[in-house]
DRENBADREN-478833 format. One record per residue (C-alpha): residue number from 1; residue in three letters; y, z, x. Coordinates in nm, 3 decimals, always signed. Example, Ala and Ser with C-alpha at 12.3 -4.5 7.8 and 13.67 -1.06 7.14 Angstrom:
// DRENBADREN-478833
[rec 1, 'ala', [-0.450, +0.780, +1.230]]
[rec 2, 'ser', [-0.106, +0.714, +1.367]]
END
This chain:
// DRENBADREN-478833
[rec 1, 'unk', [+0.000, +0.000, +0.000]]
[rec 2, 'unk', [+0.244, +0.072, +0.279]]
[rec 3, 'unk', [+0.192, -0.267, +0.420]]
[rec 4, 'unk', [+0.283, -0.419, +0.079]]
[rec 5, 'unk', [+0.570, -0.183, +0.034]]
[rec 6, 'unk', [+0.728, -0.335, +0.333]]
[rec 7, 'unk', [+0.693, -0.702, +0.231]]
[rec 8, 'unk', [+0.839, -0.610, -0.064]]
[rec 9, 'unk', [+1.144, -0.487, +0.073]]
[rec 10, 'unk', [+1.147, -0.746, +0.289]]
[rec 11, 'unk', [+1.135, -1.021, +0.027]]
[rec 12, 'unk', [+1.227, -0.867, -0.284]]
[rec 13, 'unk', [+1.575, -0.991, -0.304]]
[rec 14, 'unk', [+1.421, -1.373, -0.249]]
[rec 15, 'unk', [+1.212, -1.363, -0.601]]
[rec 16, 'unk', [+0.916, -1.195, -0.433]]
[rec 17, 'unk', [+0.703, -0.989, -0.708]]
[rec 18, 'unk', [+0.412, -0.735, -0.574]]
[rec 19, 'unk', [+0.200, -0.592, -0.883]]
[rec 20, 'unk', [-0.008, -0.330, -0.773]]
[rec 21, 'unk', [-0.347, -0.249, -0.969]]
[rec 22, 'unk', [-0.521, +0.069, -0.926]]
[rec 23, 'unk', [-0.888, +0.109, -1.037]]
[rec 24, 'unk', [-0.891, +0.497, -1.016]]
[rec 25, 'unk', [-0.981, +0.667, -1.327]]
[rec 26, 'unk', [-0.737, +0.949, -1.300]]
[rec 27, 'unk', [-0.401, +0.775, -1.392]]
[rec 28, 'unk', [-0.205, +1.084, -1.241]]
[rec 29, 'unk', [-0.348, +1.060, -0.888]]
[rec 30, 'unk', [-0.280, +0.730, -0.861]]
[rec 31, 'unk', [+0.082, +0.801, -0.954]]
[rec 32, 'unk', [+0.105, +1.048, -0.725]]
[rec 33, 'unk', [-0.065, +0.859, -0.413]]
[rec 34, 'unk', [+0.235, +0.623, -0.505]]
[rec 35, 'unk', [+0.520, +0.853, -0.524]]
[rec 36, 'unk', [+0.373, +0.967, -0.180]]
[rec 37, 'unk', [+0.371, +0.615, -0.014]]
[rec 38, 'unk', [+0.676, +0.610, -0.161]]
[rec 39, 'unk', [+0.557, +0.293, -0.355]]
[rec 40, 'unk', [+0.853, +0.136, -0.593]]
[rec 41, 'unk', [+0.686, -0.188, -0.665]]
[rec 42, 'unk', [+0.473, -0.162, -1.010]]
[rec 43, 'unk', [+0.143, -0.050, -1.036]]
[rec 44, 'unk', [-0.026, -0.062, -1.358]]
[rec 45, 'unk', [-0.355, +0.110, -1.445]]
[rec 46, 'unk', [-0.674, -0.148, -1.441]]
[rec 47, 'unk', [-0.937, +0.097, -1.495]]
[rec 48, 'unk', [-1.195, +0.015, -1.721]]
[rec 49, 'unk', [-1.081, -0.323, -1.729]]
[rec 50, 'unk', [-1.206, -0.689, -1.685]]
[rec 51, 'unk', [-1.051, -0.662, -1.358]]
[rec 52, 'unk', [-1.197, -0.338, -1.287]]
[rec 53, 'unk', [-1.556, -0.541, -1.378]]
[rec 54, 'unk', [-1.467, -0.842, -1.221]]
[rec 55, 'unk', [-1.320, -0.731, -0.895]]
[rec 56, 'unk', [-1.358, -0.323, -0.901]]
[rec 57, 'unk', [-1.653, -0.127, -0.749]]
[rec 58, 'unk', [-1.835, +0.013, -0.924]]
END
C-alpha cells in the first residue's frame, strides 16, 4: 500500500485514480491498517465478493 500511496501522490493531480480493495473480513482493521499507512486513496471492502472468489485466497 505504501508503494501505491506514493504513485498516487505522485500522479494524482495528472487524472491518476488508485482503488484499493481489501479482502479482509474485518472491515475495521482494514480501516485502520489504512489510517496507519496513512492511505488517502479509496479502498472499498471486497470481501465476500466475486472478486474476493475470483482473485481472493481463500
Amino acid at each position: 500500500m505504501v508503494h501505491l500511496q506514493k504513485v498516487y501522490e505522485r500522479y494524482r493531480d495528472k487524472g491518476l485514480l488508485v482503488l484499493g480493495i481489501s479482502l479482509d473480513r474485518q472491515p475495521e482493521r482494514a480501516r485502520r491498517r489504512t489510517r496507519e499507512l496513512s492511505v488517502d486513496y479509496p479502498v472499498a471492502n471486497g470481501s465476500g465478493s466475486a472478486l474476493e472468489r475470483d482473485y481472493g485466497s481463500s
